[in-house]
C-alpha positions in Angstrom: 261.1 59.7 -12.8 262.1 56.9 -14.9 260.1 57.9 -18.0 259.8 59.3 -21.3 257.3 59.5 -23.8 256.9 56.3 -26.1 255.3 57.3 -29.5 253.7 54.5 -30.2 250.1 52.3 -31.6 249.8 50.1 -28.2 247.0 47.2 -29.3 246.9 43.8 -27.7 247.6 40.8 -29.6 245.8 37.3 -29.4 247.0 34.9 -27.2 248.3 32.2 -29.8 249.6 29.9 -26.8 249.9 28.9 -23.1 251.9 31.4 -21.9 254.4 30.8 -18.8 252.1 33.8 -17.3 248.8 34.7 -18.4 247.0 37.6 -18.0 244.2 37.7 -15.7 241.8 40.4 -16.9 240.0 42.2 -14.2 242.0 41.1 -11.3 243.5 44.3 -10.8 241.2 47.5 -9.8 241.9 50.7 -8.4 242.2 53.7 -10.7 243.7 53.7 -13.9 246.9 56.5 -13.2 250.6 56.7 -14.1 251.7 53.9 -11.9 255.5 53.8 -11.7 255.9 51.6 -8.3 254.5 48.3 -6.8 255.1 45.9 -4.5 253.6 42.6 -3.5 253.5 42.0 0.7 251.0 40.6 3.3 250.2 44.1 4.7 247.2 42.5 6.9 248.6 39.4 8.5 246.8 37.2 7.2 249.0 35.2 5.2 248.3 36.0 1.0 250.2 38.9 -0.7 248.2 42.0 -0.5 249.2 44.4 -3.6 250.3 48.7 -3.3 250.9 50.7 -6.0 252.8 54.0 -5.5 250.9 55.6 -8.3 252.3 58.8 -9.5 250.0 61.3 -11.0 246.8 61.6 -12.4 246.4 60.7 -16.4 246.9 64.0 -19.0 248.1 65.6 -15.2 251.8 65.6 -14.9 251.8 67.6 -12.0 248.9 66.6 -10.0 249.5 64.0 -7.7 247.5 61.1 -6.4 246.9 58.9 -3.4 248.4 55.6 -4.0 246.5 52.3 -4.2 246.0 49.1 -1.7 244.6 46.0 -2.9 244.0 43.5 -0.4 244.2 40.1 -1.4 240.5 38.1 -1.5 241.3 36.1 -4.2 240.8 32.6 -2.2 237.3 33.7 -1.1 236.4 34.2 -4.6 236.7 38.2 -4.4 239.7 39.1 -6.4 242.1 42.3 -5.2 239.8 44.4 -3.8 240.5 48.1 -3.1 240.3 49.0 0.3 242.5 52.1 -0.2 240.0 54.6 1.5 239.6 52.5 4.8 243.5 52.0 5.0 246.1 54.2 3.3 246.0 58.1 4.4 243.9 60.2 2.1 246.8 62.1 0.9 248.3 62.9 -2.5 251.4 62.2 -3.4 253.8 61.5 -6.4 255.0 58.5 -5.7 257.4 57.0 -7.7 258.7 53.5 -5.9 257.3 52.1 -3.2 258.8 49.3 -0.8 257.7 47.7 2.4 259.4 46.5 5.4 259.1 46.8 9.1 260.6 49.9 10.0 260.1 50.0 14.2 260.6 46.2 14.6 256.8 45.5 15.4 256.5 42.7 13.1 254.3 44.2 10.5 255.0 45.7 7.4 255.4 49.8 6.8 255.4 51.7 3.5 258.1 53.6 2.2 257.4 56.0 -0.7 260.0 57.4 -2.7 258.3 60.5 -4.5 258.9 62.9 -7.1 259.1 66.5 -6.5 260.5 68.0 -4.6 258.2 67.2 -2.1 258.1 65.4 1.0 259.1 61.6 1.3 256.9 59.4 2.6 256.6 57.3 5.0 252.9 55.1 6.1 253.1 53.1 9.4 250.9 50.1 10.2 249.0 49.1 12.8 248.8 45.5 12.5 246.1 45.7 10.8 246.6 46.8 7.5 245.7 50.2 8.4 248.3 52.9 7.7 248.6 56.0 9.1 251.2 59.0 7.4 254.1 59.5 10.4 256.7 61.1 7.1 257.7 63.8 9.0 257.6 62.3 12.2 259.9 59.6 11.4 262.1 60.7 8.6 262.3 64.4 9.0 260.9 67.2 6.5 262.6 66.2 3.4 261.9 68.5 0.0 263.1 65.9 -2.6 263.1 64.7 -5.7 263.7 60.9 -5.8 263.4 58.4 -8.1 264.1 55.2 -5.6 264.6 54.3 -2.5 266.0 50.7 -0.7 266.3 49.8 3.1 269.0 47.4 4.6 270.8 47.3 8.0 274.1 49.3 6.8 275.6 49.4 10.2 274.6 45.8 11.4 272.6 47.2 14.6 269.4 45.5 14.3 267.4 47.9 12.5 266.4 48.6 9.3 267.7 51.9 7.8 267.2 53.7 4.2 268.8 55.6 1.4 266.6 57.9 -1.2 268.5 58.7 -4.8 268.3 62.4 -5.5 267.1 63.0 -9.3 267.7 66.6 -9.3 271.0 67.7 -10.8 273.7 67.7 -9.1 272.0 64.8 -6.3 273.8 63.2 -3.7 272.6 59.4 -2.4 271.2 59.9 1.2 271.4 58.0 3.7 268.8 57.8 7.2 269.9 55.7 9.8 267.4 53.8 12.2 267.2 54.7 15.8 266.0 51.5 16.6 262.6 52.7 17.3 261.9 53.4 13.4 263.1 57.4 13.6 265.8 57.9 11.3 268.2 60.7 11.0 269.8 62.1 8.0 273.9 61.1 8.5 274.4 61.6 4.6 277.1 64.4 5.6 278.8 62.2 7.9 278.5 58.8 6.3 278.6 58.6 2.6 281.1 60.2 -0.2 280.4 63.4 -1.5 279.8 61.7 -5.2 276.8 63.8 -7.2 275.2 61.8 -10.2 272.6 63.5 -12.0 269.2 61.6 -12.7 269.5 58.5 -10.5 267.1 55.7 -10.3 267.7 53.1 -8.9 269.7 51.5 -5.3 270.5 48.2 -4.8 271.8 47.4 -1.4 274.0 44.1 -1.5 277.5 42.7 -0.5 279.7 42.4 -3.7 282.7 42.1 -1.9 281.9 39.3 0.2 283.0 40.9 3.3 279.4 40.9 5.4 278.2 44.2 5.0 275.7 45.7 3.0 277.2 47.9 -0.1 275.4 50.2 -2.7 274.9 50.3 -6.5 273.4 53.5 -7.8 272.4 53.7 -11.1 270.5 56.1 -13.4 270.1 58.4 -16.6 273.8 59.4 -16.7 276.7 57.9 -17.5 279.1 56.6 -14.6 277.1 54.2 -12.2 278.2 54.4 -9.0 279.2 51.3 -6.2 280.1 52.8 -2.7 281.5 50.4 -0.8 280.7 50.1 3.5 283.3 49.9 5.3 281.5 47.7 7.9 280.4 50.4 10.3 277.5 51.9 8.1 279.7 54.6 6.3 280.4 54.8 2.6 283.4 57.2 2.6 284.4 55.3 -0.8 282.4 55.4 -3.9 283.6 53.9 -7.7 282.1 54.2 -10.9 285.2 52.4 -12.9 283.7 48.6 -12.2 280.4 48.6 -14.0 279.0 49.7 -17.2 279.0 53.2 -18.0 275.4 53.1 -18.3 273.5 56.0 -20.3 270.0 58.2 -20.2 267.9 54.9 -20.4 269.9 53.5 -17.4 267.2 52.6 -14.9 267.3 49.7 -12.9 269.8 47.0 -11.7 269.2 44.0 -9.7 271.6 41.5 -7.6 272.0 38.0 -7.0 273.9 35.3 -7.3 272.7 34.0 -10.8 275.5 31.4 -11.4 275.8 29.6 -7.8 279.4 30.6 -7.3 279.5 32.3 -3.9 279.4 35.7 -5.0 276.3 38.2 -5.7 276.0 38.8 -9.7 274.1 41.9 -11.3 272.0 42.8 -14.1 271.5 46.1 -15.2 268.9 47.8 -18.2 270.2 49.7 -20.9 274.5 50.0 -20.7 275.1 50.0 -24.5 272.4 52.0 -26.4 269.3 50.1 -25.5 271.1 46.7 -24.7 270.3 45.2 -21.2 273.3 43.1 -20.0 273.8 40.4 -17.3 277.1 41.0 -15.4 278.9 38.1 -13.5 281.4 39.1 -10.5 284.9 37.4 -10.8 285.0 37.2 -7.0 284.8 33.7 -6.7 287.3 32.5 -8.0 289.5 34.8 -8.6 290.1 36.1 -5.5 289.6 39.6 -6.9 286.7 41.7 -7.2 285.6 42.7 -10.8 282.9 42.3 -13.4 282.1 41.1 -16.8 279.3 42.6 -18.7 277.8 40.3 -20.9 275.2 41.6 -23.2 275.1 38.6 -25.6 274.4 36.3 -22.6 270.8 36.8 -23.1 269.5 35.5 -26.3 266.7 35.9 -28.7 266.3 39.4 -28.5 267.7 42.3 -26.6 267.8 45.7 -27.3 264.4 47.6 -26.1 263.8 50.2 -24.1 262.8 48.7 -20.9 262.5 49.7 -17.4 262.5 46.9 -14.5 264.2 43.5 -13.5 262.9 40.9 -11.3 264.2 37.3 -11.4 262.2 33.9 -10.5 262.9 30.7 -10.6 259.5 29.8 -13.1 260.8 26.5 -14.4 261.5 25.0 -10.6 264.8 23.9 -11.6 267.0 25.9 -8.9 268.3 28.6 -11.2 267.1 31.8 -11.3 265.4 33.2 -14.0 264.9 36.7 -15.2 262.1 38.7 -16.2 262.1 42.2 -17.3 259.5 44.6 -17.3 259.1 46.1 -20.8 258.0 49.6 -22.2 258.5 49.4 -25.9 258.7 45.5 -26.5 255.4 43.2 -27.3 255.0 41.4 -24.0 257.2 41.5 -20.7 260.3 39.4 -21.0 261.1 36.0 -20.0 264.7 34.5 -20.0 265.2 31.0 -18.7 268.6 30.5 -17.0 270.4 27.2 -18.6 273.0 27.4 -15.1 275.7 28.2 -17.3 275.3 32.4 -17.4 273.2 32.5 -20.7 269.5 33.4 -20.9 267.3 32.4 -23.5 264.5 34.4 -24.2 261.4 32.4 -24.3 259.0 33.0 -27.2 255.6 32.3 -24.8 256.7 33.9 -21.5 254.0 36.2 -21.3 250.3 36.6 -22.5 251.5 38.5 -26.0 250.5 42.3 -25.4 252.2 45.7 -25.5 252.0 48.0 -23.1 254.8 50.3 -21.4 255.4 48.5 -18.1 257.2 51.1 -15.4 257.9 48.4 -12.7 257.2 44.4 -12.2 256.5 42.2 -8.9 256.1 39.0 -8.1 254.7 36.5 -5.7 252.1 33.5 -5.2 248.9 35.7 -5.4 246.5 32.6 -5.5 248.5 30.3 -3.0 248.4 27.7 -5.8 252.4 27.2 -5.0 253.2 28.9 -8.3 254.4 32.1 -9.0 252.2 35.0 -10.5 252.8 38.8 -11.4 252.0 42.3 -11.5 253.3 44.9 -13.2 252.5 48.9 -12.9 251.7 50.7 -16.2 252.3 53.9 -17.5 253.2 56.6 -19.9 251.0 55.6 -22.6 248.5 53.1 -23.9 245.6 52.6 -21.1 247.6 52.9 -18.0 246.1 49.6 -17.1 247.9 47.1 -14.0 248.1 44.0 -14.7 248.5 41.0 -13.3 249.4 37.4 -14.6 248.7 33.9 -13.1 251.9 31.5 -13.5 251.4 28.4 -15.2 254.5 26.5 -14.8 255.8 24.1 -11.8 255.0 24.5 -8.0 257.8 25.6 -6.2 259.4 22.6 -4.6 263.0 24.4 -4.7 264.3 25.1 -1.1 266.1 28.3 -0.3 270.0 28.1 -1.6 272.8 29.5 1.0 275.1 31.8 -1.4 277.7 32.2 1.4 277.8 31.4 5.6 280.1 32.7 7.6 282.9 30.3 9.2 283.1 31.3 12.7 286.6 30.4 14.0 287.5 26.9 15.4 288.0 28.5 18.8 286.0 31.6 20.3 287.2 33.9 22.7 283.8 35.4 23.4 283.2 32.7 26.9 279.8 34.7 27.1 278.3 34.8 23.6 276.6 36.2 21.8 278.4 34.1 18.5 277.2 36.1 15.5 275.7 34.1 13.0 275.1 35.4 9.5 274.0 34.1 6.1 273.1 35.5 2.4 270.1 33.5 1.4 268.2 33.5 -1.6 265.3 31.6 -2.5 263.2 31.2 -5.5 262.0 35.1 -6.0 264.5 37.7 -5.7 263.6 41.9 -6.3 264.8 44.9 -4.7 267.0 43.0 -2.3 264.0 40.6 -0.9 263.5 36.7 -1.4 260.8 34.4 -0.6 262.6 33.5 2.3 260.0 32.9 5.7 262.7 32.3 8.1 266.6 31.2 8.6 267.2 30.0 11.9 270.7 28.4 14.1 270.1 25.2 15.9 272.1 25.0 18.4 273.9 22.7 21.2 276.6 24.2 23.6 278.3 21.3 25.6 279.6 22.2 28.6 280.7 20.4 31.7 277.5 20.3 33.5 275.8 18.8 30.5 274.1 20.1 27.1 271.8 22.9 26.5 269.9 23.2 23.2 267.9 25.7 21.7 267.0 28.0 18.3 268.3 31.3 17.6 266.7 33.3 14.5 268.7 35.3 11.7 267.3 38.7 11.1 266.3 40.1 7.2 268.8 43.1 6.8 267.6 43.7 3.6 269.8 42.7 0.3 269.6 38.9 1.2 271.7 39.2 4.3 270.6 37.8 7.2 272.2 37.8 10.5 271.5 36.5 14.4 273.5 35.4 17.2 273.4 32.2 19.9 273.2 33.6 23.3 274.0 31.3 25.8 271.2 30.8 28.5 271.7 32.2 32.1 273.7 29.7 34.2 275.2 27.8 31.8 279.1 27.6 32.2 280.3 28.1 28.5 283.8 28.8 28.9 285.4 25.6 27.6 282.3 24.4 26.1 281.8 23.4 22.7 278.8 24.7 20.2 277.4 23.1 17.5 274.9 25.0 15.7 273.4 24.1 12.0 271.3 27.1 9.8 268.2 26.2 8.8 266.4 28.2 5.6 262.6 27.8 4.9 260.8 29.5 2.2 257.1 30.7 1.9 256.1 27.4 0.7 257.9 25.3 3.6 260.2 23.9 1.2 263.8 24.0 3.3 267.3 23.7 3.4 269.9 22.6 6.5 273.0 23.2 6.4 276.1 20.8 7.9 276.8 21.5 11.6 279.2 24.1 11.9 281.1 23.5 15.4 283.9 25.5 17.6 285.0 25.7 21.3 285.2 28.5 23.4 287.8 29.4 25.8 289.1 32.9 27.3 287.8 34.3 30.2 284.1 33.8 32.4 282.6 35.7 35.4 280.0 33.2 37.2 278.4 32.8 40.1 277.4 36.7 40.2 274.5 38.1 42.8 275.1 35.0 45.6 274.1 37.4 48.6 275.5 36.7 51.7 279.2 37.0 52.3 280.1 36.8 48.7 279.4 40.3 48.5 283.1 40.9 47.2 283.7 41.6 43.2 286.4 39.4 40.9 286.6 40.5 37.3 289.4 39.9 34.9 290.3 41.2 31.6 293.1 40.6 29.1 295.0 38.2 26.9 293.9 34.2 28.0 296.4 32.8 24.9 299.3 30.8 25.8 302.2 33.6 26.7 299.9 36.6 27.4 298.2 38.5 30.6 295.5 38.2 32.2 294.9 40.9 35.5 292.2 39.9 37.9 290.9 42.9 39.8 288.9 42.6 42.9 286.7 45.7 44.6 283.3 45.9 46.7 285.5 44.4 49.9 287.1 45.6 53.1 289.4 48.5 53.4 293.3 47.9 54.1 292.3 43.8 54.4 295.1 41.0 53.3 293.2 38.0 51.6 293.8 35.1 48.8 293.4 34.2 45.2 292.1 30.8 45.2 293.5 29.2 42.1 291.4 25.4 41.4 291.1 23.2 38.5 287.1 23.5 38.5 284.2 24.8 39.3 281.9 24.6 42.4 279.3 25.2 44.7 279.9 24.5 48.7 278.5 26.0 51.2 280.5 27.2 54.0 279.3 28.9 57.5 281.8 31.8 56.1 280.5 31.9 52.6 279.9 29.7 49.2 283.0 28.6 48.2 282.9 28.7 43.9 286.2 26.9 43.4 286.4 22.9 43.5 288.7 22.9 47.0 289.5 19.2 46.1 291.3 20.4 42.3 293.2 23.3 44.1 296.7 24.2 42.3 297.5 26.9 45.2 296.4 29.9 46.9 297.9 33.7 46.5 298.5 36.3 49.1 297.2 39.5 47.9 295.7 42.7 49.8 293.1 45.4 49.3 293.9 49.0 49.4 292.7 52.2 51.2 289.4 51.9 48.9 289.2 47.6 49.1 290.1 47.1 45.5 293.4 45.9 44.2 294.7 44.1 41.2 297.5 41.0 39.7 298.5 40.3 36.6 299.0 36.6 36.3 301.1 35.2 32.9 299.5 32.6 30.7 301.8 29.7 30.6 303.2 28.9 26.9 303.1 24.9 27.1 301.3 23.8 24.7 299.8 21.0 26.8 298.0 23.4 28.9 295.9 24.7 26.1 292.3 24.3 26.8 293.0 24.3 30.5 290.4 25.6 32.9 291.2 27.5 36.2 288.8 28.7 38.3 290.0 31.9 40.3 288.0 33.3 43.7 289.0 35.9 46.6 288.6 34.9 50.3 289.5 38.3 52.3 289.4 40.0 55.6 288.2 38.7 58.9 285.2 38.4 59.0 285.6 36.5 56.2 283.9 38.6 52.7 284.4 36.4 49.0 284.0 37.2 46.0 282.2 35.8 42.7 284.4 33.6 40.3 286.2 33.9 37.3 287.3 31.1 35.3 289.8 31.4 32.7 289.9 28.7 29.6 293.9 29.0 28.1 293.3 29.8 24.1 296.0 28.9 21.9 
């Protein structure tokens, strides 16, 4: 737990000016416990930011544990948060200590993930639809007796689904990670898939790519010194972990955040407490140096560091398109604002917050009024009143649209004639925390031109967690893409509509296409090729599914086609024919040729369309076309 106990006269001050957030007294209600987690999300559908808190244990009670808390968000019919946490969360106690939500079995709702203290079991609250939660822990993540400070979900091994790792803060603790059947079960790979690296006392995960190569890595950090990056090696496992890049951290080490804070191309990181009780901001070299390292820079933020604090969350509260970062404070008077100038320094800002103390464990933010501005709550704890709060922005509507950090550059020419073109994106929009923006949707726009026209349509980029998204164009049924060209451009659309298009990115495909598949009648045969299709390699055409012992030909044309024949559907343009091949079936009515790609560099981007004609009666096959790739 990321605590200790602060010694200290906690009295709130008068508010002497408009603050950038005020405190809204009364908004919050639920019980007044040791609250170390919460997180802002629309757990009922119906479009405002609901609010959980994990809770933690009951006040003067270290070890008695509490359900957590649900507020659901009335504020626009005049009714405030109202807690509705015995109608919707399972009546169960539990020690929660960080809580994040995301949709765990693809159902479009958001689930509850609850990392808790312990040991004890890790939880785990499914949702309806509704907003009504029911405990599946076991169920879905197995019986787990742990001890954990944090968790964080992201797709590590790019399948689709979201999967988790829980920190261990027992001595000795090894990061964990579950992956995601696909059907929101996970299974503990940890043995199999991440370095054997303990570190005792860890808080906090942060799933990100530092290394700009398009999967998800890891920072761990906590209460002991050597804070740990392991770095995916793009197929979900972690078999290499470092701690010689970042800070050294120390025992008040609890919390780091990531993104791109100086709109270079590369994801940046803050982190709470590396040099005594200094916070520091810490810029990744990446771009454009070519080389991955990073500068700590505790004297980038200004006008007062050096308290014991506990949480980071950044927004852009000035609508100028920088982000901005707050930190949530136990020991200083008032949460901290910094404004971001663009140029990697923050300056503090004397009226960020309603002037108060109290010993905030963890901050979130959203638009809890829908007034286009952004507000906060924060979870209290350890001492004082133990009282949430929450704060009404008073600054600019959002009008920033999300900002593309990086986009992949698909190649000029794909060899994949059938799709699907993976398309993926880290986005980040004016709210980032725990790996999430305010991002509503990314989506690809796209146009394939092929030689029986143009077909259009919209494919959507999936949240992976850590600001990644990713989604591929699939070509429709029918259409013949090989030699086609796609054009597709990525839109990005916050919460507020406020968006962002990209330029058209554009390539061509070539390589080699099966068509015409499942015509009945005598084209009963099967044509399938495989193998190089650039200028100088192999391609071998295999044919099956046809008569026993039978002599035949490979009809070679310049196009496509559809003609009907008493004998069959001929699939190859008869009137673009460059010849015709004797070949043969064997004792089973298969056989194979490899035919040589000719190295002319004129015949690049050539189509030939390829189709057997055997035995007598006359059987055929499907087609094949093969598109010459440089």
């Amino acid at each position: 737990m990321k605590h200790h106990i602060l010694v200290a006269a906690l009295a709130a001050a008068p508010l002497s000016a408009q603050a950038s957030f005020n405190q809204q007294v009364g908004l919050i209600t639920g019980p007044t416990v040791m609250t170390e987690g919460v997180v802002l999300c629309d757990v009922d559908g119906d479009g405002d930011q609901d609010v959980v808190f994990a809770n933690g244990y009951v006040l003067n009670s270290a070890g008695s544990a509490i359900q957590p808390t649900l507020l659901i968000n009335k504020i626009n019919q005049g009714l405030g948060l109202v807690d509705e946490t015995a109608s919707r969360l399972p009546t169960l106690a539990i020690k929660g200590t960080l809580v994040v939500a995301f949709d765990v079995e693809g159902d479009g709702d958001k689930d509850l993930l609850f990392s808790c203290n312990g040991p004890s079991q890790q939880r785990l609250y499914v949702n309806d639809g509704t907003g009504v939660f029911s405990d599946q822990s076991v169920a879905r993540l197995g019986a787990l007796n742990l001890a954990c400070a944090g968790c964080a979900y992201g797709d590590v091994d790019q399948d689709g689904d979201l999967d988790v790792f829980l920190n261990d803060e027992l001595a000795n603790g090894q990061l964990k990670l579950f992956l995601n059947n696909g059907a929101g079960v996970f299974s503990n790979v940890t043995a199999t898939h991440v370095a054997v690296a303990p570190k005792t006392n860890q808080q906090d995960i942060v799933l990100c790519d530092l290394d700009n190569d398009w999967d998800l890595d890891v920072v761990n950090v906590g209460k002991s010194a050597g804070q740990q990056i392991y770095w995916n090696d793009g197929t979900g496992r972690f078999p290499t972990v470092t701690t010689a890049l970042l800070p050294a951290g120390n025992s008040l080490t609890y919390e780091a955040e990531a993104a791109d804070l100086d709109h270079d191309g590369d994801l940046d990181l803050t982190m709470l407490s590396v040099s005594s009780l200094s916070d520091t901001v810490i810029r990744n070299n990446l771009v454009p140096s070519g080389t991955l390292s990073f500068t700590s820079l505790t004297t980038a933020l200004t006008g007062g560091n050096g308290d014991d604090d506990n949480e980071w969350v950044f927004v852009d509260y000035d609508n100028n398109g920088f982000l901005d970062l707050v930190i949530g404070s136990l020991q200083s008077n008032g949460e901290k604002l910094y404004r971001n100038n663009g140029a990697f320094s923050f300056a503090r800002q004397a009226t960020g917050f309603t002037a108060l103390i109290d010993s905030t464990l963890d901050v979130a933010i959203g638009d809890l009024n829908n007034d286009g501005v952004f507000d906060m709550v924060t979870a209290q704890g350890e001492s004082g009143s133990y009282l949430n709060r929450a704060y009404y922005g008073s600054g600019p509507q959002d009008t920033q649209p999300p900002r593309f950090v990086r986009v992949e550059q698909l190649p000029a020419v794909s060899t994949r004639p059938d799709g699907p073109w993976v398309v993926r994106a880290v986005v980040q929009d004016s709210v980032v925390d725990d790996g999430e923006t305010s991002v509503r949707s990314v989506v690809a726009n796209w146009s394939i031109t092929h030689q029986g026209g143009v077909a259009t349509g919209s494919a959507p980029l999936q949240f992976l967690g850590g600001l990644f998204f990713r989604g591929a164009i699939t070509p429709p049924p029918g259409v013949p893409t090989n030699g086609a060209v796609v054009s597709f451009a990525l839109t990005a659309t916050d919460w507020r509509g406020n968006a962002t298009t990209l330029p058209t990115q554009t390539f061509s495909v070539c390589g080699l296409q099966s068509y015409a598949l499942g015509l009945g009648g005598t084209n009963t045969g099967a044509l399938a090729a495989a193998g190089s299709t650039s200028a100088g390699g192999t391609s071998t055409f295999a044919w099956s599914a046809l008569p026993a012992s039978a002599s035949g030909l490979l009809a070679l044309s310049l196009g496509r086609a559809s003609v009907t024949y008493p004998e069959g559907i001929l699939v190859v343009d008869p009137a673009a024919l460059i010849t015709l091949v004797p070949v043969a079936t064997d004792g089973a009515g298969a056989g194979l040729l490899p035919i040589p790609i000719p190295t002319a560099p004129p015949l690049i981007g050539l189509r030939v369309a390829f189709q057997g004609l055997f035995g007598g009666p006359l059987v055929l096959t499907n087609g094949v076309d093969l598109v010459i790739c440089p």
